[in-house]
C-alpha positions as CSV (number, residue, x, y, z in Angstrom):
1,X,0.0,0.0,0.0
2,X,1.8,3.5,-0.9
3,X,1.9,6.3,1.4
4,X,2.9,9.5,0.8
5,X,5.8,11.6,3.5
6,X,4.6,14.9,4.1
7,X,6.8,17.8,5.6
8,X,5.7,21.1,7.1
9,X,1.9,20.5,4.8
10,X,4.1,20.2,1.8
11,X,4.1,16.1,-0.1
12,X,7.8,15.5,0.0
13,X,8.0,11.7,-1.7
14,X,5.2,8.9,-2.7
15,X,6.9,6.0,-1.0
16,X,5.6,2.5,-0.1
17,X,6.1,1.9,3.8
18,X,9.8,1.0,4.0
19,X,12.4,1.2,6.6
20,X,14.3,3.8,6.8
21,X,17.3,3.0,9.4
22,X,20.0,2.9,7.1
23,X,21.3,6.0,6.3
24,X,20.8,7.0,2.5
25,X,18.1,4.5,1.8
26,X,16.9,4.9,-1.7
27,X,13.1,5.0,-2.4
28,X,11.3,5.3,-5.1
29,X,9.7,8.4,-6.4
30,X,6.4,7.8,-8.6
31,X,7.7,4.5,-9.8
32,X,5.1,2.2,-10.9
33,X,2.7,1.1,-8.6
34,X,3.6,3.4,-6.2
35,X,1.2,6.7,-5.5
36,X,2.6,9.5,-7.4
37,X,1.9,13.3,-7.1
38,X,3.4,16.2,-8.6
39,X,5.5,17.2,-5.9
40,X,8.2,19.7,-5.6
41,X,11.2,20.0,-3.9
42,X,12.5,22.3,-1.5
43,X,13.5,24.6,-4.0
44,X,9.8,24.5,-6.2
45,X,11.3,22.3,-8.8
46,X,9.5,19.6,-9.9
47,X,10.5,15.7,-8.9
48,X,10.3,13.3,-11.4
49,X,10.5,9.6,-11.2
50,X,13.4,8.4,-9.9
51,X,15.1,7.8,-6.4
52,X,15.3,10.3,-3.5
53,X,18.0,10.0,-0.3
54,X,16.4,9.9,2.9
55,X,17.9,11.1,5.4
56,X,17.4,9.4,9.1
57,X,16.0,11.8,11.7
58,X,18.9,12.3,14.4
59,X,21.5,10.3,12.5
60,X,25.0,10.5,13.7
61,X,26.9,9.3,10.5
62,X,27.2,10.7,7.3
63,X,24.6,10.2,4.6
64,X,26.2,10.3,1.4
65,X,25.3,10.9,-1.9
66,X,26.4,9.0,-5.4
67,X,28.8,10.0,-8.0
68,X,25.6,11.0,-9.8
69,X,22.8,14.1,-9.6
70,X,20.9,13.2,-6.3
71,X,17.7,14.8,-4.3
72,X,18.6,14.4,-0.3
73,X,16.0,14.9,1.6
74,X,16.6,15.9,5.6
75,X,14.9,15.3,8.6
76,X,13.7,18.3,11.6
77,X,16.6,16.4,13.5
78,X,20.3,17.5,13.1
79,X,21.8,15.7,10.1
80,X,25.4,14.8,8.3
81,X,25.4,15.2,4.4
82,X,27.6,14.8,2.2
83,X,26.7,15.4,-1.7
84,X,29.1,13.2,-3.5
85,X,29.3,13.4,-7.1
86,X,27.2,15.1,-9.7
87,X,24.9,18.2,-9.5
88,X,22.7,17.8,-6.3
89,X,19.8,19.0,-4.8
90,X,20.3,18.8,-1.1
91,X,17.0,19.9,1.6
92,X,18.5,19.7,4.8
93,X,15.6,19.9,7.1
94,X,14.7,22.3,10.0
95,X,17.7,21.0,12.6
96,X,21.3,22.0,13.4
97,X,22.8,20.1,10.3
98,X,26.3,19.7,8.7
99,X,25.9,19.4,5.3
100,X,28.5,19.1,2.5
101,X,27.9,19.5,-1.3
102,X,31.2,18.3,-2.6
103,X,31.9,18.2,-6.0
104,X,29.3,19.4,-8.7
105,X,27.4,22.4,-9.4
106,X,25.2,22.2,-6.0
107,X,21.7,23.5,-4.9
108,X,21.8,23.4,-0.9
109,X,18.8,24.6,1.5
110,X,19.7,24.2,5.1
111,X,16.2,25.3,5.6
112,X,15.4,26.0,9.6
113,X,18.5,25.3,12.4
114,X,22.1,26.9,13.0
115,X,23.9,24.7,9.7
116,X,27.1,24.6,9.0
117,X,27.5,24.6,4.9
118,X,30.1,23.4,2.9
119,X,29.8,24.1,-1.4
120,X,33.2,22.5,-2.0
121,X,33.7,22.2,-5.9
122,X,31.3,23.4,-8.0
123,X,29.2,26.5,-9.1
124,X,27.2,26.3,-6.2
125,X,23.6,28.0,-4.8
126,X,23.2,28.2,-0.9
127,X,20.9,29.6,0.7
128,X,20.9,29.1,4.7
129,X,17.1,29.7,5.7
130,X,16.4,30.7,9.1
131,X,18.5,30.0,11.8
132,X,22.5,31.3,12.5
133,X,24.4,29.7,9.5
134,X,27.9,28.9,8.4
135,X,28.2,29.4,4.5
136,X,31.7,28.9,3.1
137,X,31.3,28.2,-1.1
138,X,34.8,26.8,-1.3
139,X,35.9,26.9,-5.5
140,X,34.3,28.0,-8.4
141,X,31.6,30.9,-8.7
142,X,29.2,30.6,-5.8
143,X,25.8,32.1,-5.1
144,X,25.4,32.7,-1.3
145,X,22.0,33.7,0.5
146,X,21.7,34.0,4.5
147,X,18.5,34.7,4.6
148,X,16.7,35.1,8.4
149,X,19.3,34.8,11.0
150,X,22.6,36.0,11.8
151,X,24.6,34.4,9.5
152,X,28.2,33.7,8.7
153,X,29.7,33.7,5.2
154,X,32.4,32.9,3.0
155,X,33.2,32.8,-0.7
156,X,36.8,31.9,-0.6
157,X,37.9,31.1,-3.8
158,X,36.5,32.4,-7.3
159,X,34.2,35.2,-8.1
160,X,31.2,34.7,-5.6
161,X,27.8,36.5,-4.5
162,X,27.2,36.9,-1.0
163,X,23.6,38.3,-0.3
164,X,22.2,39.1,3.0
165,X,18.7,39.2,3.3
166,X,18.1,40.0,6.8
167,X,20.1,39.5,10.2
168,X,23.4,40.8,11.2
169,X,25.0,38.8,8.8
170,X,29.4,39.1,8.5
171,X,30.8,38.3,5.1
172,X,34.5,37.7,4.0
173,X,33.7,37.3,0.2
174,X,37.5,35.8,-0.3
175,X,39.6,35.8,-3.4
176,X,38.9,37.4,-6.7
177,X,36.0,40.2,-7.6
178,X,33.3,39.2,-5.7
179,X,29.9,41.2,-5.0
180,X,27.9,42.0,-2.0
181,X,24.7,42.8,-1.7
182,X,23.4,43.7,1.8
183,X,20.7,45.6,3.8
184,X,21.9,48.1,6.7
185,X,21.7,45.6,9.5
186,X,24.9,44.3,8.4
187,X,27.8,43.7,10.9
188,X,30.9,43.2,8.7
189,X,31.9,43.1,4.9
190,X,35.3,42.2,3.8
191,X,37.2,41.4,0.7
192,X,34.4,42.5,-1.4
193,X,35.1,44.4,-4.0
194,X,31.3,45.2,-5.4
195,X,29.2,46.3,-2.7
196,X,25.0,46.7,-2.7
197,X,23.4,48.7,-0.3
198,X,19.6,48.4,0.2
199,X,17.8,49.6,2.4
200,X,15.6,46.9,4.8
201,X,12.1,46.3,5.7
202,X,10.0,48.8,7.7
203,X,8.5,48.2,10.8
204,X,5.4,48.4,8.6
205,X,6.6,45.3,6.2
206,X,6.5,48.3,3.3
């Protein structure tokens, strides 16, 4: 009999009931026989038939991608991720997660929590969600969003944009001509050589 995992109202996956203590058990997504929706991902993309990574809530090892383009899907507990290989899509899930993308050009959402985020390799996008973040993009040309909290981030290497978007966020943009955009609630900006000032929300959300 399929079920269907939902998260925060939202269908994550149509699965069948299968156990999920291994770390980076692979279910199917709309295969045949299975219930199948059109659901999205953390980002709004669509998911198609395939295979998704589950993440186990609370897990203290690393779930790891493939050498291939994966969807990992986290828990509300605090999580390890690795990426692996390929172009991922990574939703980390509302706890205090680690999550690395590796190599690839990498989508990451640590969604809610205080994550620590690694792009490694790869023209990455991160965006932190809520919560107190650690971004660091690592190599290549990175896209970096805090979002709400007070967040943390680095571009290190390659041309980078780091964009605050509420919070007291502190950027080091690293090496090369990076850009950063940023509202006046900022604490720090350095190494940026392109900088955006806009102003922020009033009290009356206008």
């Amino acid at each position: 009999m399929a079920t269907t995992m939902r998260r925060r109202g939202r269908a994550m996956v149509g699965v069948a009931v299968v156990a999920l203590s291994a770390a980076g058990t692979s279910i199917p997504v709309g295969a045949d026989g299975f219930e199948f929706e059109q659901l999205e991902d953390c980002f709004g993309q669509p998911m198609f038939p395939g295979f998704a990574i589950v993440v186990p809530e609370n897990s203290t090892t690393w779930t790891n991608g493939t050498s291939g383009d994966d969807l990992i899907i986290g828990t509300d507990g605090p999580e390890l991720i690795n990426g692996g290989g390929g172009d991922d899509t990574i939703c980390a899930g509302r706890g205090d997660d680690w999550i690395v993308g590796n190599t690839g050009d990498d989508m990451i959402k640590g969604e809610g929590g205080a994550d620590t985020i690694y792009g490694n390799d790869g023209d990455d996008f991160i965006l932190g969600d809520a919560g107190a973040d650690e971004i660091y993009g690592g190599d290549n040309e990175d896209t970096l969003y805090g979002e709400r909290g007070d967040d943390e981030m680095y571009g290190e290497d390659d041309i980078d944009a780091l964009i605050d978007n509420g919070g007291d966020d502190e950027f080091d943009c690293g090496s090369e001509h990076d850009t950063a955009s940023f509202d006046d609630d900022i604490a720090r900006v350095t190494n940026c050589e392109t900088l955006i000032e806009y102003s922020g929300p009033t009290d009356d959300g206008d």
